[in-house]
Backbone as CSV, one residue per row, in Angstrom:
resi,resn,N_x,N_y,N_z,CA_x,CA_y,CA_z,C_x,C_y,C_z
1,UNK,-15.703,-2.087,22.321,-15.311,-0.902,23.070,-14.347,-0.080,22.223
2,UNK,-14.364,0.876,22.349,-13.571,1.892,21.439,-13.095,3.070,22.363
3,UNK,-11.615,3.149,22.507,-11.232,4.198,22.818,-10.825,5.523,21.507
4,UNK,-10.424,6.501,21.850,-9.475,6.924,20.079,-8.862,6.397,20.143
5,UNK,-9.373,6.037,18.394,-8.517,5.454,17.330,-8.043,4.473,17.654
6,UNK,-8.706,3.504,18.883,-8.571,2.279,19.536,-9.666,1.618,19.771
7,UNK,-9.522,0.283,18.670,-11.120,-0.394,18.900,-10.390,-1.857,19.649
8,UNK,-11.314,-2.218,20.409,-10.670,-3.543,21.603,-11.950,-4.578,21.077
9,UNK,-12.178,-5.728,20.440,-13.350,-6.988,20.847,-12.434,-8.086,22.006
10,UNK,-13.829,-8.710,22.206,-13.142,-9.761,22.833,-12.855,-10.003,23.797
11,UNK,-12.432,-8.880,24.769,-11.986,-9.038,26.526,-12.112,-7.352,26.639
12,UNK,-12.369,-7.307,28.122,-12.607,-6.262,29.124,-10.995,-5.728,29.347
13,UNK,-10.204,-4.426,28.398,-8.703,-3.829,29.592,-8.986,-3.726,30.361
14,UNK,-8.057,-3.548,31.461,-6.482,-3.550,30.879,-6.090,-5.403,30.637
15,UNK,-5.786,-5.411,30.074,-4.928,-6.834,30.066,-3.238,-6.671,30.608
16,UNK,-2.267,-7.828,30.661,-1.129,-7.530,31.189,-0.339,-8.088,30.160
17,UNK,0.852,-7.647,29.890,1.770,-8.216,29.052,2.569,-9.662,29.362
18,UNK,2.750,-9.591,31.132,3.298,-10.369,31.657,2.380,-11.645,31.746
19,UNK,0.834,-11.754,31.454,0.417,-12.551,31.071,0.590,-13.769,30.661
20,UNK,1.668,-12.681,29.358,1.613,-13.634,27.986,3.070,-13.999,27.989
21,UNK,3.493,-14.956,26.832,4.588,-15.552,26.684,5.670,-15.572,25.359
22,UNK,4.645,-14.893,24.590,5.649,-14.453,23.484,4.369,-13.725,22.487
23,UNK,5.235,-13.204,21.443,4.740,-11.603,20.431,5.379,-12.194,19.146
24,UNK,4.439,-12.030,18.716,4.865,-12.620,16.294,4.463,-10.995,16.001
25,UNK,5.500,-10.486,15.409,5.520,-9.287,14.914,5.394,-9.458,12.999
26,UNK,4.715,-8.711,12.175,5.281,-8.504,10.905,5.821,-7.767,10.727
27,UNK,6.568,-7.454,10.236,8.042,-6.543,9.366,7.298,-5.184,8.913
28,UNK,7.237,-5.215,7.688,6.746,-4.523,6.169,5.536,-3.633,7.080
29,UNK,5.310,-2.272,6.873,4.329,-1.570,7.191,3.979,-1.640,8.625
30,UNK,4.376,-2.815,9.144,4.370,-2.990,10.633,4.827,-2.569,11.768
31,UNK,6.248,-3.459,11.856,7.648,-2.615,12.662,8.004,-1.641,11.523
32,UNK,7.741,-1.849,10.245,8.881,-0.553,9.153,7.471,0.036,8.744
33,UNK,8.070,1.381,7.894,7.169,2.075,7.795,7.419,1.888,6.349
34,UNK,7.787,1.004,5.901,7.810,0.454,4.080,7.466,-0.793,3.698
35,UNK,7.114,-0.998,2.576,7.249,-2.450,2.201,8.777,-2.728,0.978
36,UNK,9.363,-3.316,1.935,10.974,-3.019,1.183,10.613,-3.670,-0.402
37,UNK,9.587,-4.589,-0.567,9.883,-5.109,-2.016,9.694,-4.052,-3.089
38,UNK,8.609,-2.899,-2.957,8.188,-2.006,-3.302,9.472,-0.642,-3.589
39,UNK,10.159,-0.591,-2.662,10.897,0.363,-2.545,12.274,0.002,-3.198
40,UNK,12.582,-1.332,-3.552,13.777,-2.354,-4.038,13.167,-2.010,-5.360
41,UNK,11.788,-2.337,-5.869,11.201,-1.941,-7.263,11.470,-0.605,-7.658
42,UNK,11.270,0.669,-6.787,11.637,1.744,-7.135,12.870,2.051,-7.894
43,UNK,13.775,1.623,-6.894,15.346,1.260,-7.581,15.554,1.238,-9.084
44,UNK,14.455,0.180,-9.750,14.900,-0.497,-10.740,13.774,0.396,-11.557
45,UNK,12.936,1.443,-11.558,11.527,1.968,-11.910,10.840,1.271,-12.226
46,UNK,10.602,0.645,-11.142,9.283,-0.561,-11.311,8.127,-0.255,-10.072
47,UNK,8.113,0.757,-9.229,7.219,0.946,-8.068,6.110,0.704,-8.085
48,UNK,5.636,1.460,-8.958,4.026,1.473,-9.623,3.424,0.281,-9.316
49,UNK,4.117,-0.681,-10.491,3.403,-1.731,-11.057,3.679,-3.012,-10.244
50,UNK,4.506,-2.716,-9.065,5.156,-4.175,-8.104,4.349,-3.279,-7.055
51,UNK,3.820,-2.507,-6.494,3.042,-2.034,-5.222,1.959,-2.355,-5.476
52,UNK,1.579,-2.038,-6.807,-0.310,-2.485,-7.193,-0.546,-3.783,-6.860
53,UNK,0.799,-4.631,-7.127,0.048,-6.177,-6.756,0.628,-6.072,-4.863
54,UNK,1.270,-5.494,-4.781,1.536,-5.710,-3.030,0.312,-5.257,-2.286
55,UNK,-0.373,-4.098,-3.038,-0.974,-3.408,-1.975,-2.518,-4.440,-2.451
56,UNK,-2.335,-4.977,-3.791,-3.652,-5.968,-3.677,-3.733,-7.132,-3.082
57,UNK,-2.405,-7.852,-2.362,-2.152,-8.863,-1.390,-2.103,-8.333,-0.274
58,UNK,-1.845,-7.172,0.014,-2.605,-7.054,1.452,-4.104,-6.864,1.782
59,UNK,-4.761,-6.530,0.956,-5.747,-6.296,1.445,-6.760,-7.815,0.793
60,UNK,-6.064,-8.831,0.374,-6.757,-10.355,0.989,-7.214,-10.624,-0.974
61,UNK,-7.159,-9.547,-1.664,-7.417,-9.833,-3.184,-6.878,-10.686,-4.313
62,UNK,-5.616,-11.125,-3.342,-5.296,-11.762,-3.919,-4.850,-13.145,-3.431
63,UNK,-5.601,-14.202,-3.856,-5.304,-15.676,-2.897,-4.214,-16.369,-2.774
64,UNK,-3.421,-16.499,-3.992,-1.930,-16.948,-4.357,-1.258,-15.767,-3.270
65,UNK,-0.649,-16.049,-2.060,0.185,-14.671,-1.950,2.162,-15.260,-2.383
66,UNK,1.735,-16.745,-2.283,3.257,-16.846,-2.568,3.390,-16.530,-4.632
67,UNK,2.509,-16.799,-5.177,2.809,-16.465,-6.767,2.700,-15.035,-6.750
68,UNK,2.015,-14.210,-6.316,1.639,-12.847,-5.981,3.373,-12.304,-5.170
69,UNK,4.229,-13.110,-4.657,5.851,-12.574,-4.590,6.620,-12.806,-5.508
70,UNK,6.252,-14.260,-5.741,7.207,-14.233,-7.093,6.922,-13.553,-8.191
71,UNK,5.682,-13.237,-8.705,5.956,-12.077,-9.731,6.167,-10.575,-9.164
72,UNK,6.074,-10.415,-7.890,6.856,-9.414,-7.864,8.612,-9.185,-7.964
73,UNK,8.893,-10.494,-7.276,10.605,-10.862,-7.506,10.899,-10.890,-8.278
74,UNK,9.748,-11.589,-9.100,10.940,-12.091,-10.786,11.406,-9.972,-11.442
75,UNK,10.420,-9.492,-11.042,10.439,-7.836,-11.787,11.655,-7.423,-11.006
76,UNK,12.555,-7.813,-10.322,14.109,-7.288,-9.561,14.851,-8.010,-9.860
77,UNK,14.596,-8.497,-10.893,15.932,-9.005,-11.593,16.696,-8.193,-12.483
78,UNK,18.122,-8.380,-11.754,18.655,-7.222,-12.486,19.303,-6.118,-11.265
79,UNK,18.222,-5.785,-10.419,19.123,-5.022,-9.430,19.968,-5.299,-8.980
80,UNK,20.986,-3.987,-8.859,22.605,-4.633,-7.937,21.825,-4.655,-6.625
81,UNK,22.814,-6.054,-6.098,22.549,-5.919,-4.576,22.286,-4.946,-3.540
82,UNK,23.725,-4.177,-4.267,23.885,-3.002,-3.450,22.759,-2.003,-3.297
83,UNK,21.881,-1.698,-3.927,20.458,-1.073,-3.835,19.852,-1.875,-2.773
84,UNK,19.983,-3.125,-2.066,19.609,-3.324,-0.840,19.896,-2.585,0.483
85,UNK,21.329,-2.029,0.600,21.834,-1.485,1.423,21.055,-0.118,1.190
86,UNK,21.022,0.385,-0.035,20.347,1.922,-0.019,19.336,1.903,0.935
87,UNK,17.895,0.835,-0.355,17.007,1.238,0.536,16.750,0.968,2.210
88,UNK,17.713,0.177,2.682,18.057,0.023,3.914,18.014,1.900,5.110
89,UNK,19.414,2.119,4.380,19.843,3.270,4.839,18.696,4.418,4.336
90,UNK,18.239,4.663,2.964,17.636,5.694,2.610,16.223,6.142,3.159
91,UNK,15.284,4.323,3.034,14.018,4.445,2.864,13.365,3.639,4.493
92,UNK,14.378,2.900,4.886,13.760,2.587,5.989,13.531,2.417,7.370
93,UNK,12.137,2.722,8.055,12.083,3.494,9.152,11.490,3.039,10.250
94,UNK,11.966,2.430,11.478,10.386,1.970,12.032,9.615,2.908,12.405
95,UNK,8.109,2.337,12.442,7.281,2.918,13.006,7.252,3.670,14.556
96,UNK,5.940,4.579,13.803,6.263,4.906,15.501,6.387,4.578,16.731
97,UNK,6.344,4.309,18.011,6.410,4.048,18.749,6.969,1.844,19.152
98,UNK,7.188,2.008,17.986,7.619,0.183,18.232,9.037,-0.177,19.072
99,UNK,10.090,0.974,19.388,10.846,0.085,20.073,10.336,0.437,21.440
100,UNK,9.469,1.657,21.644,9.350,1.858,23.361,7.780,0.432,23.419
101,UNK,7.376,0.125,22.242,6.331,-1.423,22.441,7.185,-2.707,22.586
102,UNK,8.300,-3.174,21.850,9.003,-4.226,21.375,9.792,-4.217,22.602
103,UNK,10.090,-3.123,23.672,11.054,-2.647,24.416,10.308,-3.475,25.857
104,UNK,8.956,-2.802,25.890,8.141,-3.262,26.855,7.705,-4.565,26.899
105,UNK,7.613,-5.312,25.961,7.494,-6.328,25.642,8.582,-8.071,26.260
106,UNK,9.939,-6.872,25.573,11.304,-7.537,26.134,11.058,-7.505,27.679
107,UNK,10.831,-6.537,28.286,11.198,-6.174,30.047,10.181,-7.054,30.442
108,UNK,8.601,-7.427,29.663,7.861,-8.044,31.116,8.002,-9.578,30.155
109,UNK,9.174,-10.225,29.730,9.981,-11.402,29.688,9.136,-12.363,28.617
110,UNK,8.583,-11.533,27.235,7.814,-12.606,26.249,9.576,-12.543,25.121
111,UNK,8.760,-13.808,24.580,9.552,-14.137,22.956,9.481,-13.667,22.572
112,UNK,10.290,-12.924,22.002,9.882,-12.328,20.202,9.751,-12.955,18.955
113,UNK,9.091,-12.455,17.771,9.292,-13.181,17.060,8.986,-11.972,15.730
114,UNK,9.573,-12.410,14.631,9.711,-11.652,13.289,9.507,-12.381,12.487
115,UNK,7.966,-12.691,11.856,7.673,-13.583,10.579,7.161,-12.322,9.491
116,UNK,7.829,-12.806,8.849,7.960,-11.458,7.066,7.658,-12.157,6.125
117,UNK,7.026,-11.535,4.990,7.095,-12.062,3.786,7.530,-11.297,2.971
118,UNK,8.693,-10.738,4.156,9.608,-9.724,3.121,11.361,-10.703,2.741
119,UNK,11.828,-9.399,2.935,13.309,-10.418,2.802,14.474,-10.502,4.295
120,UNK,15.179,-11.678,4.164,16.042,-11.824,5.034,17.023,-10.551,5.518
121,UNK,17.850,-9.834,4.069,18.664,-8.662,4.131,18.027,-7.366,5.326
122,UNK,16.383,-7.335,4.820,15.953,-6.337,6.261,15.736,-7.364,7.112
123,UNK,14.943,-8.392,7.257,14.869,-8.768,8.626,16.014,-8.628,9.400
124,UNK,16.595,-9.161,9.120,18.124,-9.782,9.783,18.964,-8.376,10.783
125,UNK,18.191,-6.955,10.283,18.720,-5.988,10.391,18.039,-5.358,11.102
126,UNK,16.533,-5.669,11.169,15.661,-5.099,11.965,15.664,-5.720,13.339
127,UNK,15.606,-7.331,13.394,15.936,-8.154,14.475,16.958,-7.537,15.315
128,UNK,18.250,-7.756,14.861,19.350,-6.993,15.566,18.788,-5.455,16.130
129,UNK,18.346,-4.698,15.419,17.519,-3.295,15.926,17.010,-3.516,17.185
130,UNK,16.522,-4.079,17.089,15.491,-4.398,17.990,15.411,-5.592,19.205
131,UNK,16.358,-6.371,18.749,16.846,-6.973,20.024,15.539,-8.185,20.104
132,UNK,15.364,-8.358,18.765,13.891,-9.868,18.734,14.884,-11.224,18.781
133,UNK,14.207,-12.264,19.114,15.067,-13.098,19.352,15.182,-14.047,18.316
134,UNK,13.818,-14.088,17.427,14.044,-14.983,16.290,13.483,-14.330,14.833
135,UNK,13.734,-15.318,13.749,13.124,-14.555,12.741,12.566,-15.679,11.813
136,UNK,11.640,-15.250,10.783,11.877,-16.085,9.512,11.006,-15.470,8.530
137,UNK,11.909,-15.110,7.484,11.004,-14.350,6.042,12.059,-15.042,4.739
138,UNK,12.346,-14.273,3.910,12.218,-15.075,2.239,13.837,-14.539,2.314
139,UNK,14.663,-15.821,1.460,16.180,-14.884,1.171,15.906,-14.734,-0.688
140,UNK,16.233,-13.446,-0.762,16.584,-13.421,-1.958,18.252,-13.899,-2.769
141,UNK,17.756,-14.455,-3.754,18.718,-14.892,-4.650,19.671,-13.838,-5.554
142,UNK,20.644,-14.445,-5.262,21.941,-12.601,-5.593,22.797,-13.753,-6.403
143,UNK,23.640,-13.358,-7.741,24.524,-13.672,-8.437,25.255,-12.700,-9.582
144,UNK,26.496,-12.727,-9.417,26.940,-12.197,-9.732,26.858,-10.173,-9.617
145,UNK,26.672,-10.166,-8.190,26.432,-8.948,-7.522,24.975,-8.016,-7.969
146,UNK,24.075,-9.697,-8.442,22.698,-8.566,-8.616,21.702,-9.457,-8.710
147,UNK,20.548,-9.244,-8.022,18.885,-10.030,-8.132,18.953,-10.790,-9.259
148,UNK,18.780,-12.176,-8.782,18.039,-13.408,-10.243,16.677,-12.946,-10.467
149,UNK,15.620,-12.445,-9.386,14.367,-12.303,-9.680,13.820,-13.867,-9.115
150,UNK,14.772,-14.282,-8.141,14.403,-15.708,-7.638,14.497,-15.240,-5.773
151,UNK,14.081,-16.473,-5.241,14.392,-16.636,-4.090,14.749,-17.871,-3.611
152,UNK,15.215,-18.329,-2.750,16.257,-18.981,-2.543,15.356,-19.905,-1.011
153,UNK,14.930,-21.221,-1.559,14.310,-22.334,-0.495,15.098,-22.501,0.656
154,UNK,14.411,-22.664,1.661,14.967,-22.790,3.538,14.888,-23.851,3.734
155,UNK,15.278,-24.599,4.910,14.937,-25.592,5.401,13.265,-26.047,5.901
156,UNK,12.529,-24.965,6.239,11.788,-24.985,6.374,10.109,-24.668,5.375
157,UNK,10.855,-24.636,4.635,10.097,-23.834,2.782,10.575,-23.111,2.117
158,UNK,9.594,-22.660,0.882,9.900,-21.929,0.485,9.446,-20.171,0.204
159,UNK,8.618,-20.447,0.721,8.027,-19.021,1.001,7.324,-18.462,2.638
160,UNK,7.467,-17.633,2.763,7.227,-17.002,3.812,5.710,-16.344,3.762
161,UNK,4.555,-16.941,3.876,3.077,-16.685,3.370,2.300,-16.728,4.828
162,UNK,1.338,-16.325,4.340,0.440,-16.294,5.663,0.551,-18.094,6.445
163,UNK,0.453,-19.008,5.747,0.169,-20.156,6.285,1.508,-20.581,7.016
164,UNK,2.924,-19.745,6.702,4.189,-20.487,6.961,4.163,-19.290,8.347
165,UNK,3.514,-18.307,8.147,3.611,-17.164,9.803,3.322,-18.400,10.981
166,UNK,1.993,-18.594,10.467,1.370,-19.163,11.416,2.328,-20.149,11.833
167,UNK,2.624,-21.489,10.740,3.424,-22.343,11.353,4.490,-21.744,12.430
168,UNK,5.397,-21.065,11.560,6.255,-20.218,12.614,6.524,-19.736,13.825
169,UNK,4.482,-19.395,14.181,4.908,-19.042,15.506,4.049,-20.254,16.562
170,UNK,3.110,-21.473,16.217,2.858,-22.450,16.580,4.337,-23.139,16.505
171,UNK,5.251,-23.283,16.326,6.458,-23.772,16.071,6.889,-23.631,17.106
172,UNK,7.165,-22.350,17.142,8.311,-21.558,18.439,7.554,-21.719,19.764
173,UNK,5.769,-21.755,19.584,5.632,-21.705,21.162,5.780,-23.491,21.567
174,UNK,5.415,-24.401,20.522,5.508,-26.189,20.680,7.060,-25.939,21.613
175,UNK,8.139,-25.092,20.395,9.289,-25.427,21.250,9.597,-24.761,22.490
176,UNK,9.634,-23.790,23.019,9.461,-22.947,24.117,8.336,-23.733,25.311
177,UNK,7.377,-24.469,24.717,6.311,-24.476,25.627,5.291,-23.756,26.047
178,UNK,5.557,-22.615,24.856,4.215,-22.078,25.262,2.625,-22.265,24.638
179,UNK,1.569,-21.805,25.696,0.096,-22.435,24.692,0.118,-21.092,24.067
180,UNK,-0.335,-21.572,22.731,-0.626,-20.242,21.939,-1.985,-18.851,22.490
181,UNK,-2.567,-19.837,23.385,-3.468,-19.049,23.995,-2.991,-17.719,24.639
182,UNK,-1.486,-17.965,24.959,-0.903,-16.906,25.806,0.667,-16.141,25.038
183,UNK,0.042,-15.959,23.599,1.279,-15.402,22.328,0.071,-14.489,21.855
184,UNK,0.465,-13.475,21.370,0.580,-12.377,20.732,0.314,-12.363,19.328
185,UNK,-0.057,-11.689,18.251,0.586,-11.388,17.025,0.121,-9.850,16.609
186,UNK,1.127,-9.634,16.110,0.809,-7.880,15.383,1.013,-7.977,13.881
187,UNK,0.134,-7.389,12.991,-0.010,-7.608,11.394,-0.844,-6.266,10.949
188,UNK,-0.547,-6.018,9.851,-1.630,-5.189,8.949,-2.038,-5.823,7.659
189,UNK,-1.957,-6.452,7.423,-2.141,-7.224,5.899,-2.567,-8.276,5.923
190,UNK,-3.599,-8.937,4.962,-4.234,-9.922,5.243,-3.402,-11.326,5.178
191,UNK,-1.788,-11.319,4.890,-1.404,-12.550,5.143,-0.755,-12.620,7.023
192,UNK,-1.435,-11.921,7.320,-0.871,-12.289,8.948,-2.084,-12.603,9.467
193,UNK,-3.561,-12.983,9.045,-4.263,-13.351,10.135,-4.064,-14.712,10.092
194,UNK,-3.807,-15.414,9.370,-3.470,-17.022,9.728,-3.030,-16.397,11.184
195,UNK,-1.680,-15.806,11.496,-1.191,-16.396,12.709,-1.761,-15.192,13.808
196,UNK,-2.512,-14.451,13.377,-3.756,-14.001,14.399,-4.589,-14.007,14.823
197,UNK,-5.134,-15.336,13.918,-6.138,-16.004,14.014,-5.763,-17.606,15.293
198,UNK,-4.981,-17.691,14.705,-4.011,-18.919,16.055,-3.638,-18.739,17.213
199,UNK,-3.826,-17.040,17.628,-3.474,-16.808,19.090,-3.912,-16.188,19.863
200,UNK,-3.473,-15.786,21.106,-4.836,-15.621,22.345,-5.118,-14.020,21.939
201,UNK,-4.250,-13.131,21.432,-4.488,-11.750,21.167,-4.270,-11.493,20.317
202,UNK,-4.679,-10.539,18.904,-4.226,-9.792,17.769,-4.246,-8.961,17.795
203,UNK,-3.527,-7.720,17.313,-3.372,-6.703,17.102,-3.260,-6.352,15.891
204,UNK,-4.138,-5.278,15.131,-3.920,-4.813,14.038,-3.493,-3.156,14.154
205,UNK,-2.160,-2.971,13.194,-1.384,-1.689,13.153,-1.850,-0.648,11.735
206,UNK,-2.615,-0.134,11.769,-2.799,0.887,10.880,-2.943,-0.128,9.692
207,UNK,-3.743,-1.326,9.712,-4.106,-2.590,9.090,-4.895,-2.207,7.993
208,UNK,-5.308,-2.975,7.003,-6.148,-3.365,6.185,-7.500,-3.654,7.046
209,UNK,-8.660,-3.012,6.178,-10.022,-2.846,6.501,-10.312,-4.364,7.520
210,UNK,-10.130,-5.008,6.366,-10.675,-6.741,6.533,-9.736,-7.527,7.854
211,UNK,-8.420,-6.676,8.189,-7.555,-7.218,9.428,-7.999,-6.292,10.462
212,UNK,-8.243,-5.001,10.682,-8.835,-4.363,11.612,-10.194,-5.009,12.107
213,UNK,-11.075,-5.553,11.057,-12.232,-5.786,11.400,-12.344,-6.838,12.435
214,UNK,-10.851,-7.868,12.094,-10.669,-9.187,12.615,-9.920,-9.099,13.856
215,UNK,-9.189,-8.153,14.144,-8.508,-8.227,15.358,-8.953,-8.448,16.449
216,UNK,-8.417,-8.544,18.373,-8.925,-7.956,19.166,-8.607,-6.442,19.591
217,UNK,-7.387,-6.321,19.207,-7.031,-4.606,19.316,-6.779,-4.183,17.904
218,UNK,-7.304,-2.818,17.461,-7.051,-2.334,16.453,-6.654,-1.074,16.372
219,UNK,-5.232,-0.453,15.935,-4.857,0.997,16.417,-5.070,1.473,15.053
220,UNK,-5.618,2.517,14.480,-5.729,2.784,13.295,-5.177,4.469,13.556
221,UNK,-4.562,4.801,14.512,-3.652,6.470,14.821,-2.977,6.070,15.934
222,UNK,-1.543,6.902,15.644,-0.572,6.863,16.682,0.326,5.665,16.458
223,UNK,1.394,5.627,17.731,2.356,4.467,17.390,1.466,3.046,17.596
224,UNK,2.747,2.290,17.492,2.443,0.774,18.319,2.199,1.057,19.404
225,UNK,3.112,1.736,20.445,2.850,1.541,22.031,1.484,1.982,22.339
226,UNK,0.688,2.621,21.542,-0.738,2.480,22.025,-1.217,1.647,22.349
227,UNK,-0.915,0.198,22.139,-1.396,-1.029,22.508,-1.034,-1.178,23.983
228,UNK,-0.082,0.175,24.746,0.160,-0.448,26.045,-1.122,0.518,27.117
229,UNK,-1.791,1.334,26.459,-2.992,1.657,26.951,-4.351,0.577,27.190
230,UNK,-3.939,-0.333,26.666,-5.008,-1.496,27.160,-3.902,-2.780,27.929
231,UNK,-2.569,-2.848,27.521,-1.715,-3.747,27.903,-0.712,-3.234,28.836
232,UNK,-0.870,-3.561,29.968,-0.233,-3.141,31.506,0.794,-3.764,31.173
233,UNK,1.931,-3.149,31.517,3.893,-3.746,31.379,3.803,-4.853,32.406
């Protein structure tokens, strides 16, 4: 079924939000209207050549996506920290309509959730924005007030990849109790269908060919909250 610039498989709308029990959001191009590693490269005049491999890991070309970060990391070595805060303040924006979606989301009483395979410095900042309740993406490694070109292992791994989303949000619903049948995920890039592939609804945001194709909702114009034209508050 296709409304504009709204393709639905899978189930008959309206569906209800209150349904469901929690929402896995991605970061990068998703809730933001950047991919901060890209824009951290700018900094250092490296855009070009650190987006060519980003924009070839989103769209599924590239299978390594955790070696496919680290050579983009290792190329920010060298930046002052402080160029985190820039592109913070300068370059980044959410998308359209995501806090009146993330907003609606909060009111009819799901989880949130923020899995990135970006960095901690924006998550951590977008979460608070937005009032999500949990998070987990990559910390970068800072010494002596500037990028190693490393990142820095969690308790839980070391990279933040399509396979660690998924864990992430099978994680949170084991602990919460919820069946994944009744969680959410929103992605544009091909390392978020692991965990859109794991749950009762997907949503793809102005996605990659190969994640639109895969979704059950796909908005390819307009904000996020278009998704509340098939999803009743």
């Amino acid at each position: 079924m296709e409304f504009a610039s709204l393709t639905i498989r899978g189930f008959a709308p309206p569906l209800r939000l209150v349904d469901f029990r929690l929402i896995a959001f991605d970061m990068d191009s998703t809730l933001i209207s950047i991919e901060c590693v890209d824009e951290i490269a700018a900094m250092a005049g490296k855009k070009a050549e650190v987006a060519a491999i980003t924009e070839a890991a989103m769209r599924g070309e590239i299978a390594d996506y955790k070696e496919s970060l680290r050579r983009r990391v290792a190329m920010l070595a060298g930046v002052p920290a402080t160029d985190l805060q820039r592109v913070y303040d300068e370059r980044l924006r959410l998308n359209p309509g995501v806090e009146r979606f993330v907003a609606a989301c909060r009111a009819a009483g799901l989880h949130t959730l923020l899995v990135s395979g970006g960095f901690t410095f924006f998550s951590d900042r977008v979460r608070d924005l937005l009032q999500i309740d949990d998070t987990r993406s990559n910390v970068l490694e800072i010494e002596a007030g500037a990028l190693t070109g490393r990142m820095v292992d969690q308790p839980w791994g070391d990279i933040c990849d399509g396979e660690e989303k998924r864990r992430a949000v099978l994680q949170t619903c084991a602990r919460l109790g919820i069946d994944p049948a009744r969680a959410i995920a929103v992605g544009d890039g091909a390392n978020d269908l692991p965990m859109m592939n794991a749950v009762g609804l997907s949503i793809a945001f102005h996605a990659k060919p190969a994640v639109q194709a895969r979704a059950m909702i796909s908005i390819v114009e307009g904000g996020m909250d278009r998704a509340l034209e098939v999803l009743l508050p």
